[in-house]
Structures are given as C-alpha cells and as structure tokens.
N, C-alpha and C positions, 0 to 999 in steps of 0.2 A: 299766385303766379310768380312771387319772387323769385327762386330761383331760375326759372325759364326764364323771366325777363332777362336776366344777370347772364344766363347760359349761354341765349342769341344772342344779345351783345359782344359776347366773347367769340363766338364763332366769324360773326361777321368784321370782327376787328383783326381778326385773325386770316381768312381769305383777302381783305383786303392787302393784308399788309405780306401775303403770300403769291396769290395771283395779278390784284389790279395796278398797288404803286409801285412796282419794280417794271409793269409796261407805260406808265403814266410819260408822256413826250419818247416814248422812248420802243414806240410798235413797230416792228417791220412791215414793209407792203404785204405779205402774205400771210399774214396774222392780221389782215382786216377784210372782211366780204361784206357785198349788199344784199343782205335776203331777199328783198324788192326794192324798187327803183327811192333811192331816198334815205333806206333804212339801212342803216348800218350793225354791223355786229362784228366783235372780236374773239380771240382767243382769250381774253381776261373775260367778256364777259360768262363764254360758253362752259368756261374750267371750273369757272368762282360757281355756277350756277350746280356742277356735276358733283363738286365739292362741297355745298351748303345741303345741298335736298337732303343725302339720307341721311345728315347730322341733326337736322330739324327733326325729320320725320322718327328719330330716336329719342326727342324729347316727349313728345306724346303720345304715348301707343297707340295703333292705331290709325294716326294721321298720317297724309299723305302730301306731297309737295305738288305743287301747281307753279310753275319757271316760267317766263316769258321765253328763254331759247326751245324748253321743249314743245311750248305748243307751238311754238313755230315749224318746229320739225313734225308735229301729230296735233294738227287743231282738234281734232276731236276730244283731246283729254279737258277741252272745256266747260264738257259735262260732268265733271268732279265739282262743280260748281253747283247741280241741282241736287245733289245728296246734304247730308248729313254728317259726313265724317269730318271731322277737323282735317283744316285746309292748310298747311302753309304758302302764301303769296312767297314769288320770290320774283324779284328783279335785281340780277347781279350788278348790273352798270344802267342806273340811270341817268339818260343823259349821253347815250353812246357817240354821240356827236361832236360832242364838246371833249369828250375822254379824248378821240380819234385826234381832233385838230388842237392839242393840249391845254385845254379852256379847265380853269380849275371847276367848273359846274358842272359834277355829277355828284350821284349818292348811291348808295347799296340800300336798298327798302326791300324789309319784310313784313305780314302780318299774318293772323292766326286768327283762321274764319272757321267759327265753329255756328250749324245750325243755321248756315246763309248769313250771320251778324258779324262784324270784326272785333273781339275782343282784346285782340293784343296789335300794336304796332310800334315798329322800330327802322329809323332810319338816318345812314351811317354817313356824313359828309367827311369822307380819308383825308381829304388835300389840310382841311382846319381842324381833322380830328374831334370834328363836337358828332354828340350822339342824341337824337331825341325819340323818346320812349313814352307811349300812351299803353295804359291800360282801361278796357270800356269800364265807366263812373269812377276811375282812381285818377284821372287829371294828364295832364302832360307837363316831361319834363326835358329840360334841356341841361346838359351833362358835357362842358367844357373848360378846359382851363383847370381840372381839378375842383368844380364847384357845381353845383347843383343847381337849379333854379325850377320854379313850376310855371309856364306857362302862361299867359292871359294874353289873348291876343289886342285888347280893348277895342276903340271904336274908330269905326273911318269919320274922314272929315266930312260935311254934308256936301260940299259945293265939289263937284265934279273937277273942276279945275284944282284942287287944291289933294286931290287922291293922286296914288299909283294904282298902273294895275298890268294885266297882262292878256293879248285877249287871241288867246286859238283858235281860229276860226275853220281851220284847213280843213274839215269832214264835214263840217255844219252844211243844212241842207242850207238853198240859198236864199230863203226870207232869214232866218236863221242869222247868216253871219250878215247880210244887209242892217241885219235892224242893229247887230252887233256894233258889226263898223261904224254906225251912225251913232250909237253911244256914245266908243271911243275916238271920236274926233271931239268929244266936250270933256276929255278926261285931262289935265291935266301931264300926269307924267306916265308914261308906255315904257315895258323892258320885256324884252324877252329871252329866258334863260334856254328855254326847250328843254328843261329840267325840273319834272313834277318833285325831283325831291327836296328842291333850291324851293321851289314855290310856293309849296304847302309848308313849310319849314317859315317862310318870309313872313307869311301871313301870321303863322302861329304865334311869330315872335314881335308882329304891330310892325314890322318891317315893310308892308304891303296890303292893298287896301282887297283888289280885288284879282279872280283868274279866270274864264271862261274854258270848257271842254265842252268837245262833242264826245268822242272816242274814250269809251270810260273802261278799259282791260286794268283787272281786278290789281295785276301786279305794279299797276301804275296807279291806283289810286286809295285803294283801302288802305295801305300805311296812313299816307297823308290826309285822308277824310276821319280817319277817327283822332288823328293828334287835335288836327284842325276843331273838330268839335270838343276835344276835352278841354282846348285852348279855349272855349269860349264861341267860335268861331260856327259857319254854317258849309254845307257842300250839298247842295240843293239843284235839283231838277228845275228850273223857271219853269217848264211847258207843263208838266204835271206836279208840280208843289211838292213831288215826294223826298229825302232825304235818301242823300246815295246810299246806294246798298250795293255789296260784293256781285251780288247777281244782274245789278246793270250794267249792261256793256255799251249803250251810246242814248244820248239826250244831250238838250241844250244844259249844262252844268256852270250855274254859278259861285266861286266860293266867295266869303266873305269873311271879314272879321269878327264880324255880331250880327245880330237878327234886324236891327230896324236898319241898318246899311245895306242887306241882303234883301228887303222887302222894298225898298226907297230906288236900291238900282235895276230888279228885275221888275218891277212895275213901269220903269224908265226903257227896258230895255224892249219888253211887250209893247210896249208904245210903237217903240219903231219898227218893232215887226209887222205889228198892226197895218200899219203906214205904209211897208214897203213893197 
C-alpha cells in the first residue's frame, strides 16, 4: 500500500492547504450553516470533502467514498457500509467547531475499509502540519518536522488521579454517562478538544490516557481506532467486550493506551453503572 499511503497524504495536504487554511480565522458568516441544532458545517468542510471523494476513489478501482457532508445530505448512503466494496472514510474538517471559532484543533481523517475492517488510516493536523498514518499489522507513524517516528502509545498510570482523559457523554444512554460521570470525578486531569482527530492522535502518541464515545460514525472513528491500535493502544465496546469495527455506529466506547489500563478502567467504569 505504499504508494496509496504516500498518494492520500498528498491529496489531503493538498485540499488542506487549497480549501481549509486559507478560510482558517478567516470564514465569512455565510460560509457557516448548522445542519442541526449544535452542528456545524462550512464551505471548507463541504469543498475539501467534493474534492477528496473522487481522488480517493481513483486510487482503488472500484471503491467508493463515504463523506460525513454527503450523508448528511442522503443518510441512506450508509448502507455502503454492509457491502464489500472498499470504502473510503472521509471527514474533511474534523472538529468543525473549533475550525469555526479559530481553535487550532481540527484534523482531515481518512481511512480505507475494505471487507467491513479498516486497513488503511490517515490523519492530517494542517495548523502543526504533522501527519499520522496506520496501516492494519504495519504499525503507526507519526511524520512531523521532517522526521519519522513509529508510534507506542505505552501505559497509563494506575491511580485515576494521576491519568488524563476525556469523557463524551452527550448520546450515552443515562446509566451510561451516570456511571461515566462517576468515574471521572476520580480522574485526575479532564480536556476536552471535541476533536476525534486531536484525541486519537493524543493517545497514540502517550499524550493521553483515556476517551469515552457513544456515537461511533465510521468517518469519525475508523481513522483513529486503527492508528490507536497499531499504537499499541485499545478502542473497545465496555457493554459488549467487542473491538470497534467500521460497522458500529453507537455503544458505550472506551479507548485506551494498552490492554490492562482498558480492562482496570471499564471494569471501574461497569461498577458505576451497575450502581447507578
């Protein structure tokens, strides 16, 4: 897959630096809508997105792009999801929120779901220019400054006070983000970017211990669950034990930076749901 890895990278460096940092602090009011109450969406994110599909979808015959703006516009194209054709994830601006109110935390993430599994992911933080690129069993790498580096995300610390983490509760049903909440009031240190590509990126790099989701849309998480696990790292269901896959769209989701931190704090975490 080297040169596809090598190809995406370049496209995505390149819509970046065509559509998103030339509106960065710098959108007009009519160049920002709310698709629903909350959500926001741009003309950098809807361009970047009409501009990446069918460049992707010309590196693999065959495949087909799957955008967070289009199925906003046509949910149903989320049944490109029960097939078989190679997929590409696309998320032009993640982080629309922060893009909007000039917060340097967003990222361009994509990945390449073939067979329901994510084999390829990449995702592009423009403001620091670093790029990190997984391929499934070839590792994850982080690509800034002119320099290379592989990934390990190593181990959280045991004592709750002494971790970070980050805990989205806003979909969770309500034993759910109860028994969540009741975790993190024993954690130590709390951030919230509202930027899956900031997140999964934090954790990869031992920057961050832990992240909770309800709301798992493929183009917000398969990038970042396969880096995270080539890091070393876990993206796990707590309620049913299974390992995210492209095809879940909501469960209680914990990531982690290693297995026995991921087993130590969803066992903590079932506690308090139990309880609540």
């Amino acid at each position: 897959m080297a040169s596809v890895r090598e190809k995406v990278a370049a496209l995505m460096r390149e819509v970046a630096a065509q559509e998103i940092m030339p509106r960065f602090r710098a959108l007009a009011e009519h160049e920002i809508e709310e698709k629903t109450k909350g959500d926001l969406v741009t003309v950098a994110d809807r361009n970047s997105e009409l501009w990446l599909a069918p460049r992707l979808e010309a590196l693999v015959p065959g495949s087909r792009a799957l955008g967070e703006e289009a199925v906003a516009a046509d949910p149903s194209l989320l049944v490109r999801l029960d097939d078989d054709t190679p997929l590409w994830t696309i998320d032009p601006v993640d982080g629309t929120s922060n893009f909007v109110a000039g917060r340097e935390t967003f990222g361009v993430m994509v990945s390449l779901v073939e067979k329901g599994e994510t084999t390829g992911a990449w995702i592009y933080l423009p403001v620091t220019d670093e790029f990190v690129i997984a391929e499934s069993g070839a590792g994850a790498f982080l690509y800034a400054g002119g320099e290379t580096k592989r990934l390990d995300a190593g181990e959280a610390a045991q004592d709750p006070s002494g971790q970070t983490a980050s805990f989205y509760v806003r979909f969770m049903p309500d034993d759910w983000r109860k028994g969540i909440e009741t975790h993190a009031a024993t954690v130590g240190g709390k951030t919230a970017t509202l930027c899956s590509a900031w997140d999964y990126t934090s954790i990869a790099r031992g920057r961050h211990d832990f992240v909770t989701y309800y709301r798992m849309l493929p183009w917000d998480h398969a990038p970042g669950a396969l880096i995270l696990r080539e890091a070393g790292g876990v993206a796990r269901d707590i309620e049913t034990g299974l390992d995210y896959s492209p095809r879940t769209l909501k469960g209680p989701h914990l990531l982690a930076r290693d297995e026995e931190s991921w087993q130590r704090t969803a066992e903590l975490i079932r506690a308090h749901v139990a309880a609540a």
